[in-house]
N, C-alpha and C positions, 0 to 999 in steps of 0.2 A: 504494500500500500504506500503512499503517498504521504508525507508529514504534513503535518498539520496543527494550529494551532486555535484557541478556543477564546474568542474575544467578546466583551462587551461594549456596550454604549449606551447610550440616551435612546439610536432607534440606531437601525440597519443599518442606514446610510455613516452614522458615525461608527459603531463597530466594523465597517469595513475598511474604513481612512484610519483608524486606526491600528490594524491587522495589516497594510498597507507602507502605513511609515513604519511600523516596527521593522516588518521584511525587506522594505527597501526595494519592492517589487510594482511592477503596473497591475491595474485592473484587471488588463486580458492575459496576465501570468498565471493567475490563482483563479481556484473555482470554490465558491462561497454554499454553503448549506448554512441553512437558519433553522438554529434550533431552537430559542426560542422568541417570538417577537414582542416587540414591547407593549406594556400594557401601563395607561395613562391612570388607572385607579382613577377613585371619587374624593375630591377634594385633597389630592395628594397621598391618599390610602389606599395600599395594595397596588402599588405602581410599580412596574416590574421594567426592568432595562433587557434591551434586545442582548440576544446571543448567539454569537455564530459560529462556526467554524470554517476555518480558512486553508483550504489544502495548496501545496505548492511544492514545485522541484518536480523533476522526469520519476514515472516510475520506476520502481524497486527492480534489478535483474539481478538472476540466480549468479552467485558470487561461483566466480571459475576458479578450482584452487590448482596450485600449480602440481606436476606429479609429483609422485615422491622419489627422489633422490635414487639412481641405481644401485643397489650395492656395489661395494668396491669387489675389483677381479680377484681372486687367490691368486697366493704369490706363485707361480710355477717352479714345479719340485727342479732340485739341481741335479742335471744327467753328468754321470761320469765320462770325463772325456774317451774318444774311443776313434782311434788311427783309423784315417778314411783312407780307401783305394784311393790310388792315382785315379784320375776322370781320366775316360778313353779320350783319344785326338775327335775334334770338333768335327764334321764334314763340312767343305764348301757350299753352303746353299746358295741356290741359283738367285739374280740379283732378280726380286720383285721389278715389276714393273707399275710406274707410278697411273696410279686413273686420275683422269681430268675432274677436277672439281667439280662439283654440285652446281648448279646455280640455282642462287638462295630465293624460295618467291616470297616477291613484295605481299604481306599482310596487309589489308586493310586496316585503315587506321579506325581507333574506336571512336566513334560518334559520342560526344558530351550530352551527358542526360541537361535537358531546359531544367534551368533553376525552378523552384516555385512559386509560381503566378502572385505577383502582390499586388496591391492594388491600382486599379488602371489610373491615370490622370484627369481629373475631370474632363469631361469636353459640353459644350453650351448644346440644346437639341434647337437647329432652327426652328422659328416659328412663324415664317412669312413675315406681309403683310400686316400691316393692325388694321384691326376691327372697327366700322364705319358705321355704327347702328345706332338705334335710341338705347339699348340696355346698354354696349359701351359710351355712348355719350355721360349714359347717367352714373357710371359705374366711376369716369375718367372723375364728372364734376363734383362727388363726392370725396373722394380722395384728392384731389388737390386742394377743397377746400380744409379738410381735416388737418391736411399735412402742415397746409400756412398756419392753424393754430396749435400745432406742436412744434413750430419752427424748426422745419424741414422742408428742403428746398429739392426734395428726390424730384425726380421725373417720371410720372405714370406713361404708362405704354398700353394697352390692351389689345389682347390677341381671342382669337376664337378659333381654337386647334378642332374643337367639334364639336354637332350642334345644340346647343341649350348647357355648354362648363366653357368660361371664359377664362382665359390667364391673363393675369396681371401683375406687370413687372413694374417694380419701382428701380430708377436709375440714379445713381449718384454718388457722392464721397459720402462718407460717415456715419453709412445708415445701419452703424450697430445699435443703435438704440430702439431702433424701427423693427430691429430681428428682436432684442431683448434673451433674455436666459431662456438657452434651451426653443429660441422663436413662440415664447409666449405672449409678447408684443405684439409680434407679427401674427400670431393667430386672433389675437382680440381685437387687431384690425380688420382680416380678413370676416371675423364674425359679425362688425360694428355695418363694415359694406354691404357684407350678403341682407341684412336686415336693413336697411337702408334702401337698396335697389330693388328688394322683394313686397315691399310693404306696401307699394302703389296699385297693387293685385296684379292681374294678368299671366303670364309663363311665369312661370318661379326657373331662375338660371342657377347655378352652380359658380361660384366664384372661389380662382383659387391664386390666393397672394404671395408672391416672393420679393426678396430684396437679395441685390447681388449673387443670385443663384442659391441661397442659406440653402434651399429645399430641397433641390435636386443634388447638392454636394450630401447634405446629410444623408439621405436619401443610398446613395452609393456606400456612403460610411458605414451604413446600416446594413447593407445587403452585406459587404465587406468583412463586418464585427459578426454579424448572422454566420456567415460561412468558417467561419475560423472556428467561431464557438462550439460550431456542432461538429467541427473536424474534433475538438479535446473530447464533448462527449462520445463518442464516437470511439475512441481511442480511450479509456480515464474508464467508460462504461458507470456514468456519474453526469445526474443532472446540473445544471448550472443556472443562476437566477439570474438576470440581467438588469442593469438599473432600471428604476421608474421611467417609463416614457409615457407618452399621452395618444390618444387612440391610433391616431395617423401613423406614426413609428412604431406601434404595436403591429399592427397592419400591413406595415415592409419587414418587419423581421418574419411573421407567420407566411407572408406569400414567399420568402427569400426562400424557408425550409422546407418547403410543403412538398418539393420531388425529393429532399434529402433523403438519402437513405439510412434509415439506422437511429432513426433522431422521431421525437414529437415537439411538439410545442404546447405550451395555454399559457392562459395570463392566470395571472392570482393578484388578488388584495383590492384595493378601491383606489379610484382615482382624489387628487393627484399622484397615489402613492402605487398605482395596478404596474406590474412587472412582466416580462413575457419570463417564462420559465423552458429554459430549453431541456429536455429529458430525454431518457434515455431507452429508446424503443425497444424491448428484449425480446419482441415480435421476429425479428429477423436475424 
């Protein structure tokens, strides 16, 4: 088995930053089992701190021991010397004749196995043309008005990749504020528009918000963190918990696994705090 060490905290997220700096190790090193999680008690009574355990380092292999030693040869007994005949005269043998050398054949050289695959580089997905309609008219004048009273000077864009989900890009310097932690900004923008442009009746559209590509990089990062995770369980034969994300990132990690082999997935807990839990399929 694998070491491992048994931490606490306040909640999950601290027993694992903790178990973390102790090791000296990243996130995607170690695989976390919670044993037990915390409980807030009533008025500070029966409040209990999260507990986890934190596995880490390559599995355990069968220790090779070396052989044992040959015993040493016996001495050889001492023979009494004893007068040898003269050796007969030698005869002349006939002089060999020499063969022409071999020619040596060229070996193909060994083909170098491909390193393994890391993650690709982002690339931007075109998106044509922008969109010339009344839903993008009202979608553009909504958001520029919002962004002048969070003084931000981003640039809307609106696109209509297909029919009835608009994308919308915001362009500019500085728009980490606009993303916020984790694109929580950016989702309670994207929520603030959709209810805005929907509320006049008529089609209800789909609006979906980025700024400087946050979505589409995380997005990759996620399939990325998906496929590694489930290469350990896979390998470990040992579920793994993934931090809290929010439905949409739930949602890319569950479609990223879903042909994996060997692996399931579910979420557990409630939001902001629901987890996707990647396991360990003993099905196959």
């Amino acid at each position: 088995m694998r070491d491992y060490i048994d931490v606490t905290g306040k909640n999950e997220d601290e027993a694992i930053s903790k178990a973390l700096a102790q090791l000296g190790l990243d996130r995607d090193d170690v695989s976390v089992e919670v044993l037990e999680r915390a409980k807030s008690g009533f008025l500070g009574l029966g409040a209990c701190p999260a507990k986890i355990r934190v596995y880490y380092g390559p599995e355990e292999e069968a220790e090779i021991l070396p052989p044992p030693p040959a015993p040493a040869p016996a001495p050889a007994p001492v023979r009494e010397e004893v007068p040898r005949p003269a050796a007969p005269e030698k005869k002349e043998r006939p002089e060999r004749r020499e063969r022409p050398p071999r020619e040596k054949k060229e070996r193909p050289e060994k083909k170098e196995r491909p390193a393994a695959a890391a993650e690709e580089p982002f690339q931007p997905v075109p998106l044509g043309e922008e969109a010339d309609d009344e839903k993008a008219a009202a979608i553009k004048d909504f958001l520029t008005g919002l962004l002048e009273h969070m003084n931000s000077a981003a640039e809307v864009k609106v696109y209509l990749p297909e029919k009835g989900r608009y994308k919308v890009i915001l362009e500019g310097q500085g728009l980490g504020s606009l993303i916020g932690r984790r694109g929580e900004t950016l989702d309670a923008i994207q929520q603030i528009t959709s209810y805005a442009v929907n509320r006049g009746g008529g089609t209800r559209v789909r609006i979906h918000l980025d700024a400087e590509n946050y979505r589409a990089k995380r997005e990759q990062s996620l399939q990325h963190l998906a496929r590694k995770v489930a290469g350990k369980v896979v390998r470990y034969r040992r579920s793994v918990t993934l931090e809290p994300m929010n439905a949409y990132e739930r949602h890319v990690i569950h479609t990223a696994l879903q042909e994996f082999e060997g692996v399931t997935t579910y979420s557990t807990g409630t939001d902001p705090n629901r987890r996707v839990v990647v396991a360990f399929d003993r099905g196959h």
